[in-house]
PDB file of N, CA, C and O in Angstrom, chain B, residues numbered from 101:
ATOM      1  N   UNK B 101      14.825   2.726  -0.736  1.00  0.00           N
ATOM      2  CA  UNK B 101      15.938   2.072  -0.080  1.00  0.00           C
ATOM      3  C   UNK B 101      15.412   0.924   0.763  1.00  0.00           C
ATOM      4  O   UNK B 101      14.211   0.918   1.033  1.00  0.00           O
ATOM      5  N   UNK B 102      16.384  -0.276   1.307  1.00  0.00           N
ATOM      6  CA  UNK B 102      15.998  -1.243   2.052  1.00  0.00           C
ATOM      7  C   UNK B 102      14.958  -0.856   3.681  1.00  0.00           C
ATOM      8  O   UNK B 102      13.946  -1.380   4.146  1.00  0.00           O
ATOM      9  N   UNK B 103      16.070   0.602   4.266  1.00  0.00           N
ATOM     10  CA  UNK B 103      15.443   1.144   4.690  1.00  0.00           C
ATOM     11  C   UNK B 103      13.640   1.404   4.917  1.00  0.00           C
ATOM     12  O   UNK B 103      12.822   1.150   5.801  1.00  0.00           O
ATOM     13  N   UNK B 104      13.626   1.957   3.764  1.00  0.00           N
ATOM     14  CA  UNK B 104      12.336   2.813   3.602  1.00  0.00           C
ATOM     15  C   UNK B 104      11.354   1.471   3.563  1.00  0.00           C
ATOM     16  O   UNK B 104      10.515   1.313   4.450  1.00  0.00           O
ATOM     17  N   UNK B 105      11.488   0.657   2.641  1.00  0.00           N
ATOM     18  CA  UNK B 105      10.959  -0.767   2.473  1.00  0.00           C
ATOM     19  C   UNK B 105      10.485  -1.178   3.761  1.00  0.00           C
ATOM     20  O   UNK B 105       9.290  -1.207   4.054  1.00  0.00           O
ATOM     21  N   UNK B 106      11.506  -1.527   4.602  1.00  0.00           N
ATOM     22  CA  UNK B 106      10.966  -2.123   5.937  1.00  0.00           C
ATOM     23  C   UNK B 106      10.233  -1.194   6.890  1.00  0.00           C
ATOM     24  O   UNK B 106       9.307  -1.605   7.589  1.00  0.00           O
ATOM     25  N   UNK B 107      10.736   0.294   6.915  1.00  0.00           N
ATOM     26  CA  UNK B 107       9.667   1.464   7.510  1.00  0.00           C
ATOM     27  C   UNK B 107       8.373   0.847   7.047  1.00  0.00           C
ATOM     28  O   UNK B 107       7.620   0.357   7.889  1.00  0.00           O
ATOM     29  N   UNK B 108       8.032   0.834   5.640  1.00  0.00           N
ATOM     30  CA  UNK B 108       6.455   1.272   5.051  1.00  0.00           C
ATOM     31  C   UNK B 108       6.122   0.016   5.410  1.00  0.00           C
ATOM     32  O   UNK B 108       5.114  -0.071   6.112  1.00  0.00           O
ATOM     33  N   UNK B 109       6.914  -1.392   5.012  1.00  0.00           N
ATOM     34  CA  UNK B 109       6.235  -2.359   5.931  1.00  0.00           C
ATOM     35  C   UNK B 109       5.773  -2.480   7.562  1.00  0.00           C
ATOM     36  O   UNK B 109       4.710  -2.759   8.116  1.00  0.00           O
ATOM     37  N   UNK B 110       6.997  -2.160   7.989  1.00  0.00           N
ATOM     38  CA  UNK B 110       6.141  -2.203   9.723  1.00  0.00           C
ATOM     39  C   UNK B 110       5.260  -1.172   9.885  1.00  0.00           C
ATOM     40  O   UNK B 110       4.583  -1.241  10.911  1.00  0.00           O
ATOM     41  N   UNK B 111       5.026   0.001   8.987  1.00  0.00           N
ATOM     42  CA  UNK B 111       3.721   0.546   9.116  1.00  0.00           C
ATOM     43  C   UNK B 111       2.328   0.010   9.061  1.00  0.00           C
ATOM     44  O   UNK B 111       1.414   0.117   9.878  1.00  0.00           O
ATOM     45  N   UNK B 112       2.382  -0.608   7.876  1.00  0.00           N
ATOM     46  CA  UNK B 112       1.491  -1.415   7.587  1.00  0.00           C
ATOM     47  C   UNK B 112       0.830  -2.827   8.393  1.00  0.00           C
ATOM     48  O   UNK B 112      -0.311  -3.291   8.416  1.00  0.00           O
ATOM     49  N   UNK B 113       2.177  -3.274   9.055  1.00  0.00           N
ATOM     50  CA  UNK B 113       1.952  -4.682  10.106  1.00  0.00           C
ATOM     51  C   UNK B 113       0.907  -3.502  11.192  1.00  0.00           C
ATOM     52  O   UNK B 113      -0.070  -3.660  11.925  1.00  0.00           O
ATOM     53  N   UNK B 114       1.669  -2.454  10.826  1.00  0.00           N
ATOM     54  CA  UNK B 114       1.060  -1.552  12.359  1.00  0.00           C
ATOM     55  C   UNK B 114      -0.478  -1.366  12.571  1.00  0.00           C
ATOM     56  O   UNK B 114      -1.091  -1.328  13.638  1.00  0.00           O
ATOM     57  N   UNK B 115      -1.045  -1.237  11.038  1.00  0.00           N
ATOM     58  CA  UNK B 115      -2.099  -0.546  10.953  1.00  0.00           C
ATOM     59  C   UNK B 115      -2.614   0.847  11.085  1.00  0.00           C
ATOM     60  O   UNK B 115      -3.750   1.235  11.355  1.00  0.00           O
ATOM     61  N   UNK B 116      -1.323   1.632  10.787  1.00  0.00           N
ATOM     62  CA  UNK B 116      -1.512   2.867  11.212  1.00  0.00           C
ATOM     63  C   UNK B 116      -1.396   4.057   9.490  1.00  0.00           C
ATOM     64  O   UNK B 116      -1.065   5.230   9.315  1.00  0.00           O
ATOM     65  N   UNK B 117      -1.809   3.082   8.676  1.00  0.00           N
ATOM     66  CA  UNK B 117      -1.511   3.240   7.127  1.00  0.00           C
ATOM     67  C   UNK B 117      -2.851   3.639   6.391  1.00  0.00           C
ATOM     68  O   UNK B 117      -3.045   2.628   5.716  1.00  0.00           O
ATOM     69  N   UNK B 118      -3.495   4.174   6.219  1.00  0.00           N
ATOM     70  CA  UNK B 118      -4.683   4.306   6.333  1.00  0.00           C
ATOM     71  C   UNK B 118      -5.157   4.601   4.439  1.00  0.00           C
ATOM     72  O   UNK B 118      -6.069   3.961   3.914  1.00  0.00           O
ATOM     73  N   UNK B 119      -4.472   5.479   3.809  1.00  0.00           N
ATOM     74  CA  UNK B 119      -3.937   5.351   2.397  1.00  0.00           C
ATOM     75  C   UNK B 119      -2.931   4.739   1.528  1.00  0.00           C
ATOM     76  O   UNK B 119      -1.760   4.685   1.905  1.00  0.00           O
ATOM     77  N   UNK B 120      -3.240   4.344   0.570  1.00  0.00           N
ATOM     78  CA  UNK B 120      -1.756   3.862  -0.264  1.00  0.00           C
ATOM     79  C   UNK B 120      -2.340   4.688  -1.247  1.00  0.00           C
ATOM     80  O   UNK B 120      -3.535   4.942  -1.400  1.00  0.00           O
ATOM     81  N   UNK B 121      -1.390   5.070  -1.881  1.00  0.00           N
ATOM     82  CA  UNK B 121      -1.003   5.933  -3.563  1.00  0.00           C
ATOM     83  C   UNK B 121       0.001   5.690  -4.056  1.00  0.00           C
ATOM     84  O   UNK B 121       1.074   6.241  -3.806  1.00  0.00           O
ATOM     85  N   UNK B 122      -0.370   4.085  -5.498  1.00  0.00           N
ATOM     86  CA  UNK B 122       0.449   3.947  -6.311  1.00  0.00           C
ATOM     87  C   UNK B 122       0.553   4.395  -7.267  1.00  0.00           C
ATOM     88  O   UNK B 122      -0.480   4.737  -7.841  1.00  0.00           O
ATOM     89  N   UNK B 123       2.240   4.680  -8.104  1.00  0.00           N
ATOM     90  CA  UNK B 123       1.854   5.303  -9.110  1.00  0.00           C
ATOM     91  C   UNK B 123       2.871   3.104  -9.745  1.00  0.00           C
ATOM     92  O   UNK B 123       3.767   2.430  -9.237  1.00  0.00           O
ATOM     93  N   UNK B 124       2.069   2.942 -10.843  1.00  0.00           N
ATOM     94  CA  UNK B 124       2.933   1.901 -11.297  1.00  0.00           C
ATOM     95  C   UNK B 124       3.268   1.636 -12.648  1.00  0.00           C
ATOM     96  O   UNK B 124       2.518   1.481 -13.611  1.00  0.00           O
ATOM     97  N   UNK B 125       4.666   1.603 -12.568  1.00  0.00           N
ATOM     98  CA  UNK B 125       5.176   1.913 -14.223  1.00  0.00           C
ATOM     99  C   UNK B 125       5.274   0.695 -15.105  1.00  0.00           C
ATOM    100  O   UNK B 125       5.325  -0.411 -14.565  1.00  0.00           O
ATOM    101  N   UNK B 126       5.299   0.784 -16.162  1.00  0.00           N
ATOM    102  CA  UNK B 126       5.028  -0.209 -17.153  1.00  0.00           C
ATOM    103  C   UNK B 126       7.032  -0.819 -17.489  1.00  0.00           C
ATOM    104  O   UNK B 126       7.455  -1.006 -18.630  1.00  0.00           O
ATOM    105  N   UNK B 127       7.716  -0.965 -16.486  1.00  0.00           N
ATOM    106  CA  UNK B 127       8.715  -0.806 -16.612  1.00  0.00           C
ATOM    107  C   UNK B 127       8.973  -2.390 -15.435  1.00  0.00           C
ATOM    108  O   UNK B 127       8.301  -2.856 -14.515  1.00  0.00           O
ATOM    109  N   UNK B 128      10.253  -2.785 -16.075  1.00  0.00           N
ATOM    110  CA  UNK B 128      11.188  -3.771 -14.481  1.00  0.00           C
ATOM    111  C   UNK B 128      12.427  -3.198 -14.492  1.00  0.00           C
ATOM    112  O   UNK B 128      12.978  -2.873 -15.544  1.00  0.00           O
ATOM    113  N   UNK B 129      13.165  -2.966 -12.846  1.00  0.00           N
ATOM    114  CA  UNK B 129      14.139  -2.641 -12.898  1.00  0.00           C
ATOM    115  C   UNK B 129      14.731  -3.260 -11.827  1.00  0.00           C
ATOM    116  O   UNK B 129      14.006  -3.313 -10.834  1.00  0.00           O
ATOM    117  N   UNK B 130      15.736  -3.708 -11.726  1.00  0.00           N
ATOM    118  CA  UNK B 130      16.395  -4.540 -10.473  1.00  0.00           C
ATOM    119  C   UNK B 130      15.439  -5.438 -10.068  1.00  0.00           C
ATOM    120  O   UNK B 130      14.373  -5.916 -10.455  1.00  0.00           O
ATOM    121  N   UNK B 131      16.341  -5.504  -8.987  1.00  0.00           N
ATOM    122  CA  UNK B 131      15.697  -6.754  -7.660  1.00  0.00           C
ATOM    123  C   UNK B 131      16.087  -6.080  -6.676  1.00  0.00           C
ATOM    124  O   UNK B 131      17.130  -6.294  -6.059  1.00  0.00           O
ATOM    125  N   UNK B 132      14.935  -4.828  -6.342  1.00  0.00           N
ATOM    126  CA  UNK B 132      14.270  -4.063  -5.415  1.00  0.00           C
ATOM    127  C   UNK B 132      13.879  -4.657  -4.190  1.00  0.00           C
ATOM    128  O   UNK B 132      13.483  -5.820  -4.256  1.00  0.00           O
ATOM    129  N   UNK B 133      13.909  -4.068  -3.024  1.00  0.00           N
ATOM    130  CA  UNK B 133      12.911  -4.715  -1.542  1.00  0.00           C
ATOM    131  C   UNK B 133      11.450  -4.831  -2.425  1.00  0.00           C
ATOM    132  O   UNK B 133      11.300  -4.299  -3.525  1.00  0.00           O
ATOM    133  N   UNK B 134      10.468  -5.585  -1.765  1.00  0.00           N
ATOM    134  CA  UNK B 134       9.218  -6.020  -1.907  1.00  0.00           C
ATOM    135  C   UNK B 134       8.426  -5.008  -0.764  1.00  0.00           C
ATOM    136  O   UNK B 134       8.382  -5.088   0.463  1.00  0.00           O
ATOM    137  N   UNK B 135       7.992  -4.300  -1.448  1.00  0.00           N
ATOM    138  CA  UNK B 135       6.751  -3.720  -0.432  1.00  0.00           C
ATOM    139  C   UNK B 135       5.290  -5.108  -0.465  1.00  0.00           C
ATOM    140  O   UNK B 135       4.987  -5.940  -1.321  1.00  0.00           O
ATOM    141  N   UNK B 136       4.698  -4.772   0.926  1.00  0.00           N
ATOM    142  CA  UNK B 136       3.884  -5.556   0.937  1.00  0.00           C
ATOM    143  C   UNK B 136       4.446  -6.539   1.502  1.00  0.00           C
ATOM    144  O   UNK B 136       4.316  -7.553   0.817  1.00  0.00           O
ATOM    145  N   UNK B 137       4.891  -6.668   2.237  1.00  0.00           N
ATOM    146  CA  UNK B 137       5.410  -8.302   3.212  1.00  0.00           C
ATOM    147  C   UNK B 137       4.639  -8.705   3.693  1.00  0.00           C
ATOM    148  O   UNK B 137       4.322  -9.879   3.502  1.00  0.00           O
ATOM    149  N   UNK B 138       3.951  -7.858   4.588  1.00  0.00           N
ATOM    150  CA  UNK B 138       2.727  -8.102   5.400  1.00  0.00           C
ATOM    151  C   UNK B 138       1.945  -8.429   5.044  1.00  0.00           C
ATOM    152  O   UNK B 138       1.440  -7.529   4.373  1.00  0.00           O
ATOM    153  N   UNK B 139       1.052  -9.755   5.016  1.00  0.00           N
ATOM    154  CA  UNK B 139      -0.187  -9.706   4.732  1.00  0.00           C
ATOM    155  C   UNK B 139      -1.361  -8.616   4.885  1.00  0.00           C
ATOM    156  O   UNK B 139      -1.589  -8.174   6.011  1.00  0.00           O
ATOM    157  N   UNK B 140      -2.028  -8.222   3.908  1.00  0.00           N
ATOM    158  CA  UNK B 140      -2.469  -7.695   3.673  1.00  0.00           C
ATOM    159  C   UNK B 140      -4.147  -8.124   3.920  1.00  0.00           C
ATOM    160  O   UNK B 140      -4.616  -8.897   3.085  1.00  0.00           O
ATOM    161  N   UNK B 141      -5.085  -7.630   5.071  1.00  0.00           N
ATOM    162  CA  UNK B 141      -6.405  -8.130   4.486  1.00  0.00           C
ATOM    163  C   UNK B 141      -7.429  -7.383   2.911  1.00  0.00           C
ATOM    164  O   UNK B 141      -7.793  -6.245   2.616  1.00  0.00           O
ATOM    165  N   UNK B 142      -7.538  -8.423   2.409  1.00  0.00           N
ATOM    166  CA  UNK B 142      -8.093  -7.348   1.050  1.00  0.00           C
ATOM    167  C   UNK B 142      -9.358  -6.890   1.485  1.00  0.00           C
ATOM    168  O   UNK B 142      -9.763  -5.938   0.817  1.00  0.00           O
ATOM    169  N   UNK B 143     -10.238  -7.327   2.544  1.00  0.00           N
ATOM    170  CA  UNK B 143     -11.481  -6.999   2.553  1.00  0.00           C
ATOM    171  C   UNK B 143     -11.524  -5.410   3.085  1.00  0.00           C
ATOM    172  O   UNK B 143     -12.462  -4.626   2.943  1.00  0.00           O
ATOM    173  N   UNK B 144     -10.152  -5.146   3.781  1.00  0.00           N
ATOM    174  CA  UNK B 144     -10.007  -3.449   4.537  1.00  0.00           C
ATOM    175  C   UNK B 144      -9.416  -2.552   3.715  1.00  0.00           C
ATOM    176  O   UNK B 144      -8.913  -1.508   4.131  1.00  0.00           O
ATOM    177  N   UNK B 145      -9.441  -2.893   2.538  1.00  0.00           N
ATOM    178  CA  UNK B 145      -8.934  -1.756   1.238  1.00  0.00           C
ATOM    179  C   UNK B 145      -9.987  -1.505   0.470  1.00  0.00           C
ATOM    180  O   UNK B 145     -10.909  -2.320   0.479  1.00  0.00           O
ATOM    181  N   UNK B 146     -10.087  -0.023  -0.566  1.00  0.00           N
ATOM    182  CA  UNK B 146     -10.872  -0.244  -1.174  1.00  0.00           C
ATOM    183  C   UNK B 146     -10.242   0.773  -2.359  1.00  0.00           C
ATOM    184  O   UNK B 146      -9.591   1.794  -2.139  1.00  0.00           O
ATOM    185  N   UNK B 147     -10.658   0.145  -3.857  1.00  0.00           N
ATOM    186  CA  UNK B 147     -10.205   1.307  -4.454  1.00  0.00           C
ATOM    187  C   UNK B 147     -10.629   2.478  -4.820  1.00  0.00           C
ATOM    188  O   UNK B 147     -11.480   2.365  -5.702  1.00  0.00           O
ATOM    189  N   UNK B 148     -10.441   3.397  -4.572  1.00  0.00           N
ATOM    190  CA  UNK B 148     -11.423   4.488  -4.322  1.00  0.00           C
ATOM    191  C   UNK B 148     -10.825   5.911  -5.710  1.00  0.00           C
ATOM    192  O   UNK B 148     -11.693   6.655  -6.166  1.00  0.00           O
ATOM    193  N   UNK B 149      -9.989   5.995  -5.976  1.00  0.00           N
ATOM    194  CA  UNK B 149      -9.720   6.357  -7.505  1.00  0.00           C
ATOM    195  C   UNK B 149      -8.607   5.423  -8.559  1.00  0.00           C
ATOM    196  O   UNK B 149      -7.528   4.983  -8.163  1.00  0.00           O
ATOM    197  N   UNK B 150      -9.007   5.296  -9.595  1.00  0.00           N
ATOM    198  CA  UNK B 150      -7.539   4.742 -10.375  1.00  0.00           C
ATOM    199  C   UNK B 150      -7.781   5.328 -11.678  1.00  0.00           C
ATOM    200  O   UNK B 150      -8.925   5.610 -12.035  1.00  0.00           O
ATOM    201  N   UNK B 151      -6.560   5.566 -12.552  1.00  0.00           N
ATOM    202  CA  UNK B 151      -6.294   6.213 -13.904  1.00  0.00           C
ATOM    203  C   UNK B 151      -5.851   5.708 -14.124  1.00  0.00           C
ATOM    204  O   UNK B 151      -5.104   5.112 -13.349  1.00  0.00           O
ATOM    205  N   UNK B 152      -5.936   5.385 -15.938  1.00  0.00           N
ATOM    206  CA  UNK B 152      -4.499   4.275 -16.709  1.00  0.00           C
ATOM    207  C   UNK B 152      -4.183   5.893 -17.617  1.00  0.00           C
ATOM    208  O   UNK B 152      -4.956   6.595 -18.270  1.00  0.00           O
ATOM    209  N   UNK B 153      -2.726   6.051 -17.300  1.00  0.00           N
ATOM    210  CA  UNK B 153      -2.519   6.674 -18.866  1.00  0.00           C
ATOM    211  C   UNK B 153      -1.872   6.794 -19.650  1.00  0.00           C
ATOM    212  O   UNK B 153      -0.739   6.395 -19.378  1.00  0.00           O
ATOM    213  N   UNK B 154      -1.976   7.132 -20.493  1.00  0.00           N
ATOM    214  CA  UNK B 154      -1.554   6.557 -22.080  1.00  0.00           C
ATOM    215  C   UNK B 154      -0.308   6.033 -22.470  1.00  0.00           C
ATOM    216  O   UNK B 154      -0.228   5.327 -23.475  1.00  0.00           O
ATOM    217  N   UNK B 155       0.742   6.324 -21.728  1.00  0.00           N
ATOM    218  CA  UNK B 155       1.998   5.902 -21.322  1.00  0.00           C
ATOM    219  C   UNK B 155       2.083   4.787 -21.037  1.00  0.00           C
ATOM    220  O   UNK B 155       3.139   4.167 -21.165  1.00  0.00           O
ATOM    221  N   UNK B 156       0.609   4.081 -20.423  1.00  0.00           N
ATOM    222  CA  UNK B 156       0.790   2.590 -19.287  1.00  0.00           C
ATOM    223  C   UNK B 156       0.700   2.946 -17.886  1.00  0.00           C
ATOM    224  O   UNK B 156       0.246   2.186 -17.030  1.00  0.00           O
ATOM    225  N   UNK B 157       1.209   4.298 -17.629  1.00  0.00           N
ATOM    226  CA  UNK B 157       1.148   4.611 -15.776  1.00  0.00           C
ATOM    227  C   UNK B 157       0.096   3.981 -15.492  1.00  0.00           C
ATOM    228  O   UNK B 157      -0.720   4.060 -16.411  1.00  0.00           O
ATOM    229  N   UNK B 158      -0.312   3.285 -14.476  1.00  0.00           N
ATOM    230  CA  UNK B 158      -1.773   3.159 -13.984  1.00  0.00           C
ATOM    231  C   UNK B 158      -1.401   4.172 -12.324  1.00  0.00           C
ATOM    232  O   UNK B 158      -0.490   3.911 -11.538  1.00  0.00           O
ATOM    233  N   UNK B 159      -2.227   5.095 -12.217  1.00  0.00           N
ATOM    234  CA  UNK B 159      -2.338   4.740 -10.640  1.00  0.00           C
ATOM    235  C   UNK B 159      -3.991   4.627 -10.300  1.00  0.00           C
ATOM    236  O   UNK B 159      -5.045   4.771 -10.920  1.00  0.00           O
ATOM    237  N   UNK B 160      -3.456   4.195  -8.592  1.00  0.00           N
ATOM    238  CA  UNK B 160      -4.459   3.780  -7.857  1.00  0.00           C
ATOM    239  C   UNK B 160      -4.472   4.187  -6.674  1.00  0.00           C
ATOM    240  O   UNK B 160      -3.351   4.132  -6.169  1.00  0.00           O
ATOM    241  N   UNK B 161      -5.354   4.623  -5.928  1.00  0.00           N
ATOM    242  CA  UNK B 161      -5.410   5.015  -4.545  1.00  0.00           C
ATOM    243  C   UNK B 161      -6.084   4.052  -3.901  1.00  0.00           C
ATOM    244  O   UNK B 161      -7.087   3.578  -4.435  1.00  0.00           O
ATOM    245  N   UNK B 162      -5.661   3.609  -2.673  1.00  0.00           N
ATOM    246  CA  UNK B 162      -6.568   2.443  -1.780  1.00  0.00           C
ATOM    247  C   UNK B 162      -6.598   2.961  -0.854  1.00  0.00           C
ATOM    248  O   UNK B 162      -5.636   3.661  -0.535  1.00  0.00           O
ATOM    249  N   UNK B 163      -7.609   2.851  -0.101  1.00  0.00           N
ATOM    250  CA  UNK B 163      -8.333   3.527   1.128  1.00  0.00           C
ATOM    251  C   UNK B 163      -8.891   2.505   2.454  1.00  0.00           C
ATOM    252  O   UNK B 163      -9.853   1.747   2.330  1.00  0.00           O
ATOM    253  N   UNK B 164      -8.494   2.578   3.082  1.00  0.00           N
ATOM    254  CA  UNK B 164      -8.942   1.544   3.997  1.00  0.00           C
ATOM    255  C   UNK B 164      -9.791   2.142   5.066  1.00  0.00           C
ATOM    256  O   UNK B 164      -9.438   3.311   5.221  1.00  0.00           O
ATOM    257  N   UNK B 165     -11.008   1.737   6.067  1.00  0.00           N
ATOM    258  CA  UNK B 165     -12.025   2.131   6.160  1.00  0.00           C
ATOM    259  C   UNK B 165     -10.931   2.158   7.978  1.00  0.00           C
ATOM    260  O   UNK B 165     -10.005   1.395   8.254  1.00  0.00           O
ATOM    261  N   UNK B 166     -11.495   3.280   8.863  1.00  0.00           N
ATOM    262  CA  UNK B 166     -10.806   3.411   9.403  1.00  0.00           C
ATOM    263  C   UNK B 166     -11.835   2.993  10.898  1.00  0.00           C
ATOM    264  O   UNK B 166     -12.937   3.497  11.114  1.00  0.00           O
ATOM    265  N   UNK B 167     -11.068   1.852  11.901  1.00  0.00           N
ATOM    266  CA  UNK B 167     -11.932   1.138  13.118  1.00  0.00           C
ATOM    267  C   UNK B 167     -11.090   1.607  14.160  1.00  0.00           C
ATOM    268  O   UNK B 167      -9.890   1.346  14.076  1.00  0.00           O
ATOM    269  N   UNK B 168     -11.531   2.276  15.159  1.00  0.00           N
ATOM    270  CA  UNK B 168     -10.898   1.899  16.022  1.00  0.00           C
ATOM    271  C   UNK B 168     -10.596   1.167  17.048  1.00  0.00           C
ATOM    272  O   UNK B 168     -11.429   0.449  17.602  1.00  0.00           O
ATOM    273  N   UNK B 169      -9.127   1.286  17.491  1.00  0.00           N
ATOM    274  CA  UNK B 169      -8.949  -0.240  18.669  1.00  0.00           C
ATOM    275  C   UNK B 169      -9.664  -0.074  19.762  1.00  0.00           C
ATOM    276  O   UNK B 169      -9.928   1.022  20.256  1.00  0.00           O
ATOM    277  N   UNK B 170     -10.053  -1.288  20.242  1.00  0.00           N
ATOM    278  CA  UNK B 170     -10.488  -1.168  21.601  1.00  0.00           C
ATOM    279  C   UNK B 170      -9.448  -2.303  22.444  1.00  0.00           C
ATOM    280  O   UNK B 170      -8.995  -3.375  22.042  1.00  0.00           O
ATOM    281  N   UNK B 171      -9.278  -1.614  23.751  1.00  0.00           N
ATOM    282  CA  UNK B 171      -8.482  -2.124  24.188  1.00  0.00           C
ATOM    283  C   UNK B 171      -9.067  -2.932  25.680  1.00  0.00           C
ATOM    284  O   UNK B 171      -9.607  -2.160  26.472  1.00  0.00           O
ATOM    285  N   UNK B 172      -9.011  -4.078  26.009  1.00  0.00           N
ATOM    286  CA  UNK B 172     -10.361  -4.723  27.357  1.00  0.00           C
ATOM    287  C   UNK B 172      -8.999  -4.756  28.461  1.00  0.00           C
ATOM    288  O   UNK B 172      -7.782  -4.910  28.358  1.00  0.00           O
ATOM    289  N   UNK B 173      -9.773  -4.565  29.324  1.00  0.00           N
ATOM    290  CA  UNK B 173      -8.572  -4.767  30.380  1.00  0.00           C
ATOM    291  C   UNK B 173      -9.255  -5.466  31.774  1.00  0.00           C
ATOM    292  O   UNK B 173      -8.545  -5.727  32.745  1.00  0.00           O
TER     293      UNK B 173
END
């Protein structure tokens, strides 16, 4: 839902997202919300399993390496 869309995005602006698990179908359907609004840095992902299968499914798991904030005051 539009909903959910903008949740998983401001998660992501958040940095508090630490896995993604796509599953992605060999399919188009509508004109869906866009996950991914946020820029994304690619250098803090990594792919850490993916399967294609035979169907076309691919998934992929991305993993991002986890820093924590420091905060100066």
């Amino acid at each position: 839902t539009p909903r959910t869309a903008d949740f998983i995005n401001g998660m992501l602006r958040m940095r508090v997202v630490d896995e993604i698990i796509l599953y992605m179908l060999p399919q188009i359907a509508g004109t869906g919300r866009h996950f991914f609004q946020s820029a994304l840095p690619q250098d803090e992902w990594e792919v850490v399993k993916h399967k294609l299968y035979g169907d076309g499914v691919v998934f992929t798991v991305y993993r991002r390496e986890w820093k924590p904030t420091v905060f100066i005051k």
